[in-house]
mmCIF file as gemmi writes it, N, C-alpha and C atoms, coordinates in Angstrom:
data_model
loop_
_atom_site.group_PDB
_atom_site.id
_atom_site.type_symbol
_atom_site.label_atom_id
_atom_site.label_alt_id
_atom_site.label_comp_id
_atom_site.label_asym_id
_atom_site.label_entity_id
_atom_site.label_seq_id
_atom_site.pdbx_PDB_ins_code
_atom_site.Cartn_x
_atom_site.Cartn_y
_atom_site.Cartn_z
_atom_site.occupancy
_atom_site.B_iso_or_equiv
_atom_site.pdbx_formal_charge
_atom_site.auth_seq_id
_atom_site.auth_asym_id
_atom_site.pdbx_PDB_model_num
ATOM 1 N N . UNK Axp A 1 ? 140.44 -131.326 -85.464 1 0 ? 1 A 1
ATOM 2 C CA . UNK Axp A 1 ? 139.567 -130.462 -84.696 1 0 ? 1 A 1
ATOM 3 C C . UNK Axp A 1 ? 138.729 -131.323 -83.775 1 0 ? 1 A 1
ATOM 4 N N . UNK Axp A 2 ? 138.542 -130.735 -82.652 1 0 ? 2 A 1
ATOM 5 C CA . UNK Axp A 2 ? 138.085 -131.905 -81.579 1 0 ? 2 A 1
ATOM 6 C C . UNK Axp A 2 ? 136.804 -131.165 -80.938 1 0 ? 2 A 1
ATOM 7 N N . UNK Axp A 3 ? 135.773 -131.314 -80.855 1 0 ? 3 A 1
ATOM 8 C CA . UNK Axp A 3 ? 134.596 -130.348 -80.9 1 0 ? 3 A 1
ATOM 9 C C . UNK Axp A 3 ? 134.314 -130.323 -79.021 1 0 ? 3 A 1
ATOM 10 N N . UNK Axp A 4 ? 134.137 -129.262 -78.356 1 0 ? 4 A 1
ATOM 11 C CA . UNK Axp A 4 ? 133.982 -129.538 -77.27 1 0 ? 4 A 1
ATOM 12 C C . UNK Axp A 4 ? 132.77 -129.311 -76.351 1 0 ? 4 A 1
ATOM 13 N N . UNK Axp A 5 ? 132.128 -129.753 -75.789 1 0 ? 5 A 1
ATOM 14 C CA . UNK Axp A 5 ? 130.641 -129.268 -74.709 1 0 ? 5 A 1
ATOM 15 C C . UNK Axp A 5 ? 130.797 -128.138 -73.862 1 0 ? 5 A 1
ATOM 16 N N . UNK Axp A 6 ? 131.814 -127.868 -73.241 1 0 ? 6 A 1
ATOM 17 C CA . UNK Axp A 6 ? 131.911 -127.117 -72.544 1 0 ? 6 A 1
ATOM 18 C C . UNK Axp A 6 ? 133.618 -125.874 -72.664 1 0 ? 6 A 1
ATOM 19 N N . UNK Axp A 7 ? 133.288 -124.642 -72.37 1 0 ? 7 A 1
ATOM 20 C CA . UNK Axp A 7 ? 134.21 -124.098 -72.176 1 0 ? 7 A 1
ATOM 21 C C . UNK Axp A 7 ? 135.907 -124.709 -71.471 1 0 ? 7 A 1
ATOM 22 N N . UNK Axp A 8 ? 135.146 -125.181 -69.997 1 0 ? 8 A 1
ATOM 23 C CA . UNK Axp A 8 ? 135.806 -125.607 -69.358 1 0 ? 8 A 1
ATOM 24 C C . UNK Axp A 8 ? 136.85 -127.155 -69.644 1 0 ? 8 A 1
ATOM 25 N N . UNK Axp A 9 ? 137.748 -126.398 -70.629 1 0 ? 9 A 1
ATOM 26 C CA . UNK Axp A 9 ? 138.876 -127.354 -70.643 1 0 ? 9 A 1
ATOM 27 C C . UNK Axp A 9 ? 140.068 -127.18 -70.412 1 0 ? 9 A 1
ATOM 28 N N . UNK Axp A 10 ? 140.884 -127.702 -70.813 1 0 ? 10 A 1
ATOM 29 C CA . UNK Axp A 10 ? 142.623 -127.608 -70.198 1 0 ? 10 A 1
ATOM 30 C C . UNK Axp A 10 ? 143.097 -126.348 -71.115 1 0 ? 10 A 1
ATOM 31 N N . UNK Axp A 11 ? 143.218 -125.222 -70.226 1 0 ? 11 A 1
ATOM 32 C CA . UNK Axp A 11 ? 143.912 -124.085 -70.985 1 0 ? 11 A 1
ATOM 33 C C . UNK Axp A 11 ? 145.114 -124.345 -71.96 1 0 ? 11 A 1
ATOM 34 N N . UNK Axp A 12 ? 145.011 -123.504 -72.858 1 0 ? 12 A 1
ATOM 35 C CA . UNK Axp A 12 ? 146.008 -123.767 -74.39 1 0 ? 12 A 1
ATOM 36 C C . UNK Axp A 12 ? 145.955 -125.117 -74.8 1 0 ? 12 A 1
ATOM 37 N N . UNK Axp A 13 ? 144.825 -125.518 -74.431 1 0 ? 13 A 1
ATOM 38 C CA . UNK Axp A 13 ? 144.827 -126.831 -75.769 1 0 ? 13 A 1
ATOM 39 C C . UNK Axp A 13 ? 143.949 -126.439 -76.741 1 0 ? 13 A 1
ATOM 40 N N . UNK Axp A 14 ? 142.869 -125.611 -76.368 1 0 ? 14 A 1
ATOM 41 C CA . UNK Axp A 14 ? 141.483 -125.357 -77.844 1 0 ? 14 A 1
ATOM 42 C C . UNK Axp A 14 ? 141.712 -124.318 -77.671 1 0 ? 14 A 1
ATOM 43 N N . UNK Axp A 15 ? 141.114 -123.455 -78.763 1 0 ? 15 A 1
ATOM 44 C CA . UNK Axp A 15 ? 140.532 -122.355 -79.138 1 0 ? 15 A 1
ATOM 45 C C . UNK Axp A 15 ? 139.193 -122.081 -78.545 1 0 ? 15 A 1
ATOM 46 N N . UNK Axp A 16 ? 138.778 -121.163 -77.616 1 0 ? 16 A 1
ATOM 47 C CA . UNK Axp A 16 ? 137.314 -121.142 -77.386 1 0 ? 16 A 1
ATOM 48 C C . UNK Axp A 16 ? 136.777 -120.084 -78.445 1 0 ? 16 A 1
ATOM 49 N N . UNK Axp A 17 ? 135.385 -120.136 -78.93 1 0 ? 17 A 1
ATOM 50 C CA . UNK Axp A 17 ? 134.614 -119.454 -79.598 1 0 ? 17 A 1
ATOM 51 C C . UNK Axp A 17 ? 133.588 -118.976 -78.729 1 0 ? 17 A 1
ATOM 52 N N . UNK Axp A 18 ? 133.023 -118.142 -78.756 1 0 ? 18 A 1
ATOM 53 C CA . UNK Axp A 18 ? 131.621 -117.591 -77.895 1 0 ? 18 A 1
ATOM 54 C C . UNK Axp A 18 ? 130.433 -117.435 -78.627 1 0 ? 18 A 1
ATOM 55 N N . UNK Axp A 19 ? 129.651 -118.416 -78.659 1 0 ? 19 A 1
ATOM 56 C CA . UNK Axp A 19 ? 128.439 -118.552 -78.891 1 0 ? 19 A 1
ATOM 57 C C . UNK Axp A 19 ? 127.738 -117.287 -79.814 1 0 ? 19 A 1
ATOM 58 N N . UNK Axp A 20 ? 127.447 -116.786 -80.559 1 0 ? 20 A 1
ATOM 59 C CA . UNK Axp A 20 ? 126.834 -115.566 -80.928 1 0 ? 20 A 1
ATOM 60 C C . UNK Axp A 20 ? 125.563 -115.681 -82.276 1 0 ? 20 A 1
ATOM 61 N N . UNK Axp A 21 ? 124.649 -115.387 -82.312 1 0 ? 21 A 1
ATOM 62 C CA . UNK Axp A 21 ? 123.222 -114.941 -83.279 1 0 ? 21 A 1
ATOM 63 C C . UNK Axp A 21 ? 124.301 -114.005 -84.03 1 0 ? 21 A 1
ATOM 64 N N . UNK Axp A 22 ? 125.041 -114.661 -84.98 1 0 ? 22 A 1
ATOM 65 C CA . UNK Axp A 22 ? 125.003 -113.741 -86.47 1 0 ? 22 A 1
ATOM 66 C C . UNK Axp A 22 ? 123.928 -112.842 -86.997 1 0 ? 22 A 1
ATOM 67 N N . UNK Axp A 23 ? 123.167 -113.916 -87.071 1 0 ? 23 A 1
ATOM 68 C CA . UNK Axp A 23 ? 122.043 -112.747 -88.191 1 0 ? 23 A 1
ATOM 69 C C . UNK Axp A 23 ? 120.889 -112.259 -86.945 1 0 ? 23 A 1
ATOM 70 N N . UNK Axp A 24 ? 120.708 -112.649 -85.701 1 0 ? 24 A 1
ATOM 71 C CA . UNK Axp A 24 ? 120.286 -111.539 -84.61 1 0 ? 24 A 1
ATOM 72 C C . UNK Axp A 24 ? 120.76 -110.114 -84.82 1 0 ? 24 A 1
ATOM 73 N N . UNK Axp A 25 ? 122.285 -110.592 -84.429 1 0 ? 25 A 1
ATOM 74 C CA . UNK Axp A 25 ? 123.212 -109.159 -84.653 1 0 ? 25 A 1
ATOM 75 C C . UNK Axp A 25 ? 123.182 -108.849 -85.462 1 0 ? 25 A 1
ATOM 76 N N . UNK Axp A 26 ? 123.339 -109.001 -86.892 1 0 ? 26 A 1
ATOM 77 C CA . UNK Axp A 26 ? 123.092 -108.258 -88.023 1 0 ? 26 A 1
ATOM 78 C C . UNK Axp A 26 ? 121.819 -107.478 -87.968 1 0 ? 26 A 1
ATOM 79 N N . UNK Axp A 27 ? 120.709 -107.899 -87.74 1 0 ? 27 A 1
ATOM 80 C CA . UNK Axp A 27 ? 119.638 -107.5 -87.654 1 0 ? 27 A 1
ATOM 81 C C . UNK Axp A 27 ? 119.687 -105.919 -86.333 1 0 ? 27 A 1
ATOM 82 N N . UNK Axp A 28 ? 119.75 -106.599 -85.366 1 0 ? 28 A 1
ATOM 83 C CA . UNK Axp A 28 ? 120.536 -105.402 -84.623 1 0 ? 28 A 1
ATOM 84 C C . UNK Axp A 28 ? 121.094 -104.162 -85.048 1 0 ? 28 A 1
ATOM 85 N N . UNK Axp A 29 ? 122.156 -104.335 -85.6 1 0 ? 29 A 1
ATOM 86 C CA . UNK Axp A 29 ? 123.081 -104.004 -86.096 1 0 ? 29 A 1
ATOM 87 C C . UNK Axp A 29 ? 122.618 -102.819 -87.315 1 0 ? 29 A 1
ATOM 88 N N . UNK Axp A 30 ? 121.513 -103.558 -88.111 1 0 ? 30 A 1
ATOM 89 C CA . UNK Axp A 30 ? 121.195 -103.158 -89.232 1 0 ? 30 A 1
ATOM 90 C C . UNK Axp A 30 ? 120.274 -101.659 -88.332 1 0 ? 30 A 1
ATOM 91 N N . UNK Axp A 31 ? 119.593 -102.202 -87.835 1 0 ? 31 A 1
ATOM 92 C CA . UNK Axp A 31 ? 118.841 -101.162 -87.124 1 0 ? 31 A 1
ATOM 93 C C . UNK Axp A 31 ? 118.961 -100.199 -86.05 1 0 ? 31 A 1
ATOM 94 N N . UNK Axp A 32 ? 120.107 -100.141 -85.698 1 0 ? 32 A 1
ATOM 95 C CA . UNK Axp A 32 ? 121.005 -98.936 -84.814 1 0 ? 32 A 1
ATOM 96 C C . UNK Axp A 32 ? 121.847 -98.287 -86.022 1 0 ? 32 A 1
ATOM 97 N N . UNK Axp A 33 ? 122.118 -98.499 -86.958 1 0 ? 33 A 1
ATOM 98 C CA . UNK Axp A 33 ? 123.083 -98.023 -88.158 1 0 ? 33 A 1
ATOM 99 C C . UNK Axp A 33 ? 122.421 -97.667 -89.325 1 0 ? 33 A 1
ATOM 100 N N . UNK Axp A 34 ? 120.657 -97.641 -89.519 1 0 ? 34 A 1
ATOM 101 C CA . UNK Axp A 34 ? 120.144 -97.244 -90.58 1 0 ? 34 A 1
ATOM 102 C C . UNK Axp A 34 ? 119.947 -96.226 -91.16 1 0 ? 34 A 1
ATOM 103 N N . UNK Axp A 35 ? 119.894 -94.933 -89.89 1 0 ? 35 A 1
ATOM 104 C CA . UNK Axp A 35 ? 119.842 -93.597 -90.304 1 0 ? 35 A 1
ATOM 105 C C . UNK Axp A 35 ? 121.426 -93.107 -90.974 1 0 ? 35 A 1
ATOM 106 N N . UNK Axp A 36 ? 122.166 -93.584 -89.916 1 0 ? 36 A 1
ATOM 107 C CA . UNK Axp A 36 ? 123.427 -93.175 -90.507 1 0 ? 36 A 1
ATOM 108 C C . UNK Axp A 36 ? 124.149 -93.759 -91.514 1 0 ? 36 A 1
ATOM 109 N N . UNK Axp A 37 ? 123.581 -95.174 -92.153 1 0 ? 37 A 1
ATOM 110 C CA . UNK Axp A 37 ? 124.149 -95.773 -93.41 1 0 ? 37 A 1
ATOM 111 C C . UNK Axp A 37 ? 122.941 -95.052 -94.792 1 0 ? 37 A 1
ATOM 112 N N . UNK Axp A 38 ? 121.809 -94.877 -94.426 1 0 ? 38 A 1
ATOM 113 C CA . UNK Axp A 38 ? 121.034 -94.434 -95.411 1 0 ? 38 A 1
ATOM 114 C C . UNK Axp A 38 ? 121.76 -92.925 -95.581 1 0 ? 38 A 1
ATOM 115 N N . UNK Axp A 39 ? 122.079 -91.762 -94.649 1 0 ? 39 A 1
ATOM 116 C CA . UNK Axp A 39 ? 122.569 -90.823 -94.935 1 0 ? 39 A 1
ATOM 117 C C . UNK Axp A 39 ? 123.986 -90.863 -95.637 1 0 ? 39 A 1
ATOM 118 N N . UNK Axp A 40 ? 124.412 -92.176 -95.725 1 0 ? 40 A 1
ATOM 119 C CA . UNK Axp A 40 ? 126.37 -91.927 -95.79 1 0 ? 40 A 1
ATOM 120 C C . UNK Axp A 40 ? 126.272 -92.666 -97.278 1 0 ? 40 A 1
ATOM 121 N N . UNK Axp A 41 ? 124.608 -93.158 -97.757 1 0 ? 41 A 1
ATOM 122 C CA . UNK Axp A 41 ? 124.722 -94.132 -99.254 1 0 ? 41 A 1
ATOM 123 C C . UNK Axp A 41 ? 125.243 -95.698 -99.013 1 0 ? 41 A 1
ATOM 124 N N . UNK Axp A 42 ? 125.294 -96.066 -97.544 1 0 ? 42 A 1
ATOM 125 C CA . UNK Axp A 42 ? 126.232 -97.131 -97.194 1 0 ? 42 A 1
ATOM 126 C C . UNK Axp A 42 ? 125.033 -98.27 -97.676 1 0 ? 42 A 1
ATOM 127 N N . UNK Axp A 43 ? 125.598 -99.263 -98.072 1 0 ? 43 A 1
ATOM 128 C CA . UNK Axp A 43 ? 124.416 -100.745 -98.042 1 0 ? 43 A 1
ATOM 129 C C . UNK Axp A 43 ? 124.443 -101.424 -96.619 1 0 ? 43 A 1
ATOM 130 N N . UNK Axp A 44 ? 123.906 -102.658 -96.614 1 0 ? 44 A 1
ATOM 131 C CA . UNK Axp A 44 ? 123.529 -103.001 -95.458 1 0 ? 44 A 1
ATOM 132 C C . UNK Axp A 44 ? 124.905 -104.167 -94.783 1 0 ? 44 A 1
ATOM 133 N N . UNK Axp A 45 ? 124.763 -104.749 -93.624 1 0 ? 45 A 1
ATOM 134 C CA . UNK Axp A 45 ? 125.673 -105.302 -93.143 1 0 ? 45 A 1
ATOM 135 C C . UNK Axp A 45 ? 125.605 -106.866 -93.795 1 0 ? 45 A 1
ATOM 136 N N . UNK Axp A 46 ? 126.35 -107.384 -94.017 1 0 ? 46 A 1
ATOM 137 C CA . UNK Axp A 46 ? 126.51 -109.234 -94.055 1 0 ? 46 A 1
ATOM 138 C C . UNK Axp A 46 ? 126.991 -110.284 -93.56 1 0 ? 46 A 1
ATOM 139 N N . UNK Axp A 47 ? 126.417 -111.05 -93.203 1 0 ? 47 A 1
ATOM 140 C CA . UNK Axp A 47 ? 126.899 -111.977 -92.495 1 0 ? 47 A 1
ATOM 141 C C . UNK Axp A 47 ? 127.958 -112.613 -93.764 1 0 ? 47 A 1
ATOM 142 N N . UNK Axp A 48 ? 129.163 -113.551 -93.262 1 0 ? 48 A 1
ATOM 143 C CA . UNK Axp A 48 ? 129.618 -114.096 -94.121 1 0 ? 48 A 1
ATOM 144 C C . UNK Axp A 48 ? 130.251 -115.602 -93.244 1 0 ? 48 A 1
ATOM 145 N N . UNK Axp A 49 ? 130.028 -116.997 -93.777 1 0 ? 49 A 1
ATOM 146 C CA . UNK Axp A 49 ? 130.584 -118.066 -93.318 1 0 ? 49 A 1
ATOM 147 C C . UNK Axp A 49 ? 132.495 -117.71 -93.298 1 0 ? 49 A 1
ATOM 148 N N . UNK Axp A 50 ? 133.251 -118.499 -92.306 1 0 ? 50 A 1
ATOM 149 C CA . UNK Axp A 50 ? 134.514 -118.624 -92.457 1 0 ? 50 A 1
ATOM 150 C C . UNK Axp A 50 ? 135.013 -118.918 -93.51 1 0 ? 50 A 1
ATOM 151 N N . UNK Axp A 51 ? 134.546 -120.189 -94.426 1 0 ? 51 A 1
ATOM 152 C CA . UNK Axp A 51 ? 134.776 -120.851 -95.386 1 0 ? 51 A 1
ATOM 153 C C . UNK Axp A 51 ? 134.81 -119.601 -96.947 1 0 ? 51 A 1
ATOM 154 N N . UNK Axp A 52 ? 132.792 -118.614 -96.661 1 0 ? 52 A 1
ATOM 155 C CA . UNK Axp A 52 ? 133.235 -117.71 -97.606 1 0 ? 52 A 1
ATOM 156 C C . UNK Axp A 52 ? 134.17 -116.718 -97.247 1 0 ? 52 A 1
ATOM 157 N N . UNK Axp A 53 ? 134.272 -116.398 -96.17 1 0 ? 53 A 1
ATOM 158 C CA . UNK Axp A 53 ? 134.792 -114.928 -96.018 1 0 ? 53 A 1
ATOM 159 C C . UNK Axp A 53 ? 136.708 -115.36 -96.264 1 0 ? 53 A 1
ATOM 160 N N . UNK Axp A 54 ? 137.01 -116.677 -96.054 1 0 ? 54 A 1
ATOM 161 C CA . UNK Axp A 54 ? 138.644 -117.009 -96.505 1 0 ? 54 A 1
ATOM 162 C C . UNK Axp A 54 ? 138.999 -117.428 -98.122 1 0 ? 54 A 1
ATOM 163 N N . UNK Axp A 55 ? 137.653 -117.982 -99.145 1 0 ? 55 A 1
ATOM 164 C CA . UNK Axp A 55 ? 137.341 -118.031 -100.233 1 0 ? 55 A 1
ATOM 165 C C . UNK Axp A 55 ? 137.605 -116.679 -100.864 1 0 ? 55 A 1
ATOM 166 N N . UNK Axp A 56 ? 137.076 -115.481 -99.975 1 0 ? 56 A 1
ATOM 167 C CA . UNK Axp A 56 ? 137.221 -114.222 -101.054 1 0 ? 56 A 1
ATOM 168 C C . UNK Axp A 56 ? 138.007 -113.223 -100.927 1 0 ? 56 A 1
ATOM 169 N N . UNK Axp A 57 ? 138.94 -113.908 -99.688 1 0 ? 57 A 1
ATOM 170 C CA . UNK Axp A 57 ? 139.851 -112.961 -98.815 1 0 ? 57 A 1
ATOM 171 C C . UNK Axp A 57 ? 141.359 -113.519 -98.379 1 0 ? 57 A 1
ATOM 172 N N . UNK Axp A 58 ? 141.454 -114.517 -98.369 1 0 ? 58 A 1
ATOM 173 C CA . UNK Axp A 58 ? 142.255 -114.924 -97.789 1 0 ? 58 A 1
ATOM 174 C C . UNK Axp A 58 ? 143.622 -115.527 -99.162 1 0 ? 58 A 1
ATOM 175 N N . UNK Axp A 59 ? 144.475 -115.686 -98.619 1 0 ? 59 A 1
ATOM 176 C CA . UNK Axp A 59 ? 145.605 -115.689 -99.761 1 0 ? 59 A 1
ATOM 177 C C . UNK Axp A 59 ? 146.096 -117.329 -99.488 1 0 ? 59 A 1
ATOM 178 N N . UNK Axp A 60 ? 144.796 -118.321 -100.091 1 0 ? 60 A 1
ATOM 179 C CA . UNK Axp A 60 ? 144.769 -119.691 -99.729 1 0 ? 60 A 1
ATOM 180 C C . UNK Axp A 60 ? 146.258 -120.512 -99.78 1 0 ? 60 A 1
ATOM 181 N N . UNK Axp A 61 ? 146.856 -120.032 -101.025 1 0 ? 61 A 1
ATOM 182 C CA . UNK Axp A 61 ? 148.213 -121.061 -100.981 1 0 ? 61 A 1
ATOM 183 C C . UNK Axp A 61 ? 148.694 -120.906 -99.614 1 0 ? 61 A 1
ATOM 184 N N . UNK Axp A 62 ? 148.843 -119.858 -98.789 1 0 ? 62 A 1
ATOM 185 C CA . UNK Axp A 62 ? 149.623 -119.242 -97.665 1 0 ? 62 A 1
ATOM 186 C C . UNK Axp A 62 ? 149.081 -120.484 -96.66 1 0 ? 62 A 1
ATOM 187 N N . UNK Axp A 63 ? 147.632 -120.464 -96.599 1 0 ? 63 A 1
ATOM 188 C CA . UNK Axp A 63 ? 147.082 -121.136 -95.501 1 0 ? 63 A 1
ATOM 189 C C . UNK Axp A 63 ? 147.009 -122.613 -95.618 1 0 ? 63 A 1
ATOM 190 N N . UNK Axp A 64 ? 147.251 -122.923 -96.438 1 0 ? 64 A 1
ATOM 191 C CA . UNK Axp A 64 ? 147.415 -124.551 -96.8 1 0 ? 64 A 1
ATOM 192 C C . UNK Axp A 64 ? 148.604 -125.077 -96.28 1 0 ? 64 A 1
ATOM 193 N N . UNK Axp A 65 ? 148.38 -126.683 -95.559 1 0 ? 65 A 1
ATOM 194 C CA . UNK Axp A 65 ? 149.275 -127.166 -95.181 1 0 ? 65 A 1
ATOM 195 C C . UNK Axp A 65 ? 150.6 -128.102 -96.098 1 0 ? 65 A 1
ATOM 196 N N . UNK Axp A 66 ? 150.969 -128.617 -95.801 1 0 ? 66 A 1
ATOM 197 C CA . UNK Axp A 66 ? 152.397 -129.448 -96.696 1 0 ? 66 A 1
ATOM 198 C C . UNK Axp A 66 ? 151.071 -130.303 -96.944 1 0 ? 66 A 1
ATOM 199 N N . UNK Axp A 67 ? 150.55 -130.853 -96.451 1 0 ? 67 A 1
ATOM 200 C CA . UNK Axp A 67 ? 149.502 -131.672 -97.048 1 0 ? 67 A 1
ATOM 201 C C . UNK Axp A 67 ? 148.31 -131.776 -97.912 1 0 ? 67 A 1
ATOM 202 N N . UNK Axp A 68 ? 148.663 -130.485 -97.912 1 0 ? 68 A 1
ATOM 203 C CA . UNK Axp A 68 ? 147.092 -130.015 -98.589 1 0 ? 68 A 1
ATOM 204 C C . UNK Axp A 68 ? 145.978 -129.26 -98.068 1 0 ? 68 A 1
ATOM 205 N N . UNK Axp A 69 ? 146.046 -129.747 -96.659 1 0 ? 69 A 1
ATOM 206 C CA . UNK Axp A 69 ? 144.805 -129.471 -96.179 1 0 ? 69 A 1
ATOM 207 C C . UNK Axp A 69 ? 144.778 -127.951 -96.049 1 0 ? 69 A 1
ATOM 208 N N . UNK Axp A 70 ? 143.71 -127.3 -95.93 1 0 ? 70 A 1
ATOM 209 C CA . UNK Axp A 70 ? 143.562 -126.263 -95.359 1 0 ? 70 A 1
ATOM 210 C C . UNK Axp A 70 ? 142.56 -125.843 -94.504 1 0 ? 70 A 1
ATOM 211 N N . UNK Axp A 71 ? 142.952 -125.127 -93.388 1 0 ? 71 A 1
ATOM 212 C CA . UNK Axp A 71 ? 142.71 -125.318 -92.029 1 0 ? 71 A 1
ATOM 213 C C . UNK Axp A 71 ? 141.257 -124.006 -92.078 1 0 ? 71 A 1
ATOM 214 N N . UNK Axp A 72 ? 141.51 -122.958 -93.126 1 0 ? 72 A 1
ATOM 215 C CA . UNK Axp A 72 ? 141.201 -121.681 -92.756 1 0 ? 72 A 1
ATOM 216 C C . UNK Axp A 72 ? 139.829 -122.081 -93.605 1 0 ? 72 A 1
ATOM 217 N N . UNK Axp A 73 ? 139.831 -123.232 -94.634 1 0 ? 73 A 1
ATOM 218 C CA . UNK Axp A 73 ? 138.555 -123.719 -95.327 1 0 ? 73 A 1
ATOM 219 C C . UNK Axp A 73 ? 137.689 -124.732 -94.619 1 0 ? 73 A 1
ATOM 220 N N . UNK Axp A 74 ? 138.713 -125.949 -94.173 1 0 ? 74 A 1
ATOM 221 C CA . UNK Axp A 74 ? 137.968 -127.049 -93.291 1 0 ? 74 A 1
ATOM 222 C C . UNK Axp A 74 ? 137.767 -126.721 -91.992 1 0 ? 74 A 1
ATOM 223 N N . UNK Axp A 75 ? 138.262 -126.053 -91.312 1 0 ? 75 A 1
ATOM 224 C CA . UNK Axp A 75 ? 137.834 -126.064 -89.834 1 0 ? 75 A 1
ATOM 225 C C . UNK Axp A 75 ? 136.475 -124.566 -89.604 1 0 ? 75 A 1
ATOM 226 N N . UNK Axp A 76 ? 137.122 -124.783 -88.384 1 0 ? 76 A 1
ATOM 227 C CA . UNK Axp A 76 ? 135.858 -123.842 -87.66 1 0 ? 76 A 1
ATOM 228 C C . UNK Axp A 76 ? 134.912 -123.293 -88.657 1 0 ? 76 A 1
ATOM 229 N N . UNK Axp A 77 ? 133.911 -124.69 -88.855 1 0 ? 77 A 1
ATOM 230 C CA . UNK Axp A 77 ? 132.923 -124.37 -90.333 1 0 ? 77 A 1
ATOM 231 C C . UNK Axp A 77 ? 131.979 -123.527 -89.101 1 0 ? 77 A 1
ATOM 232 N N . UNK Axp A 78 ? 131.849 -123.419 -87.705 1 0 ? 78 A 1
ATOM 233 C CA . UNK Axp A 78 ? 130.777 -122.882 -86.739 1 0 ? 78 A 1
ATOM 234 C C . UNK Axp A 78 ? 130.817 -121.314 -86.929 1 0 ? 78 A 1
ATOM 235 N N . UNK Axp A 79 ? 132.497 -120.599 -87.551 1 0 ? 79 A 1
ATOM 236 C CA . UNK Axp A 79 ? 132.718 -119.341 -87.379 1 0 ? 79 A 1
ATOM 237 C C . UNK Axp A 79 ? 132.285 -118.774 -88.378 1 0 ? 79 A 1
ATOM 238 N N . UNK Axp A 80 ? 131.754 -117.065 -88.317 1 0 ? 80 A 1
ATOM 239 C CA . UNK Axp A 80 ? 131.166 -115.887 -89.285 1 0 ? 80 A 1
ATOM 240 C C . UNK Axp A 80 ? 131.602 -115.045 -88.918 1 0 ? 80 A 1
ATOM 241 N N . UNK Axp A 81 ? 131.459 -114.112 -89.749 1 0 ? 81 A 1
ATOM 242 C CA . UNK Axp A 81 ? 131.768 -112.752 -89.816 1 0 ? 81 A 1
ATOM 243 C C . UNK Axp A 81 ? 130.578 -111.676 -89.916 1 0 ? 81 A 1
ATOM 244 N N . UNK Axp A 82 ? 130.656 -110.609 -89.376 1 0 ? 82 A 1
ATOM 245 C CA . UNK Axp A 82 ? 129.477 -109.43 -89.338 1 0 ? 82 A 1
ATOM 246 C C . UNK Axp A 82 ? 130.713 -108.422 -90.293 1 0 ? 82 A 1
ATOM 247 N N . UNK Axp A 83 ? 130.27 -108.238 -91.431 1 0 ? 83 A 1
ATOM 248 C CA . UNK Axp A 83 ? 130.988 -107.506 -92.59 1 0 ? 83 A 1
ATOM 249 C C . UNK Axp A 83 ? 129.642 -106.116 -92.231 1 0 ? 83 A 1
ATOM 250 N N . UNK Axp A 84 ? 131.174 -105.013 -92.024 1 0 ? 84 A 1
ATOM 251 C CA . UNK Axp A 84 ? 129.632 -103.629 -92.59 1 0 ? 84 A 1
ATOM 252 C C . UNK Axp A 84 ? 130.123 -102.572 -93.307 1 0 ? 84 A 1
């Protein structure tokens, strides 16, 4: 994984990610959706790291390499999830 400063690199070599406030948005999130999760019994939204959200979801042997490694645990430790 090769970490980069700027968007602007050589198309199809990285993955770009877009910058985003997880728990801004959650917060957000929580508060445009309160009337209608308090009426529906719903709980609240969660943020979740890549690392947890492939820990409790993901079908690890699959994602592991011939080597061991796994990509969906070690990499993009920057990425989350808005679970609601």
């Amino acid at each position: 994984m090769v970490p980069c400063e700027t968007y602007l690199v050589q198309p199809g070599w990285f993955d770009i990610f877009f910058p985003t406030n997880f728990e801004l948005l959650q917060q957000v999130y929580n508060v445009v959706c309160r009337a209608s999760a308090a009426a529906n019994g719903l709980g609240k939204s969660q943020v979740w790291s890549q690392r947890n959200f492939a820990l409790q979801n993901a079908d690890l042997p699959k994602t592991s390499t011939r080597s061991g490694e796994n990509p969906m645990l070690e990499f993009y430790e920057n990425n989350k999830f808005l679970l609601s």
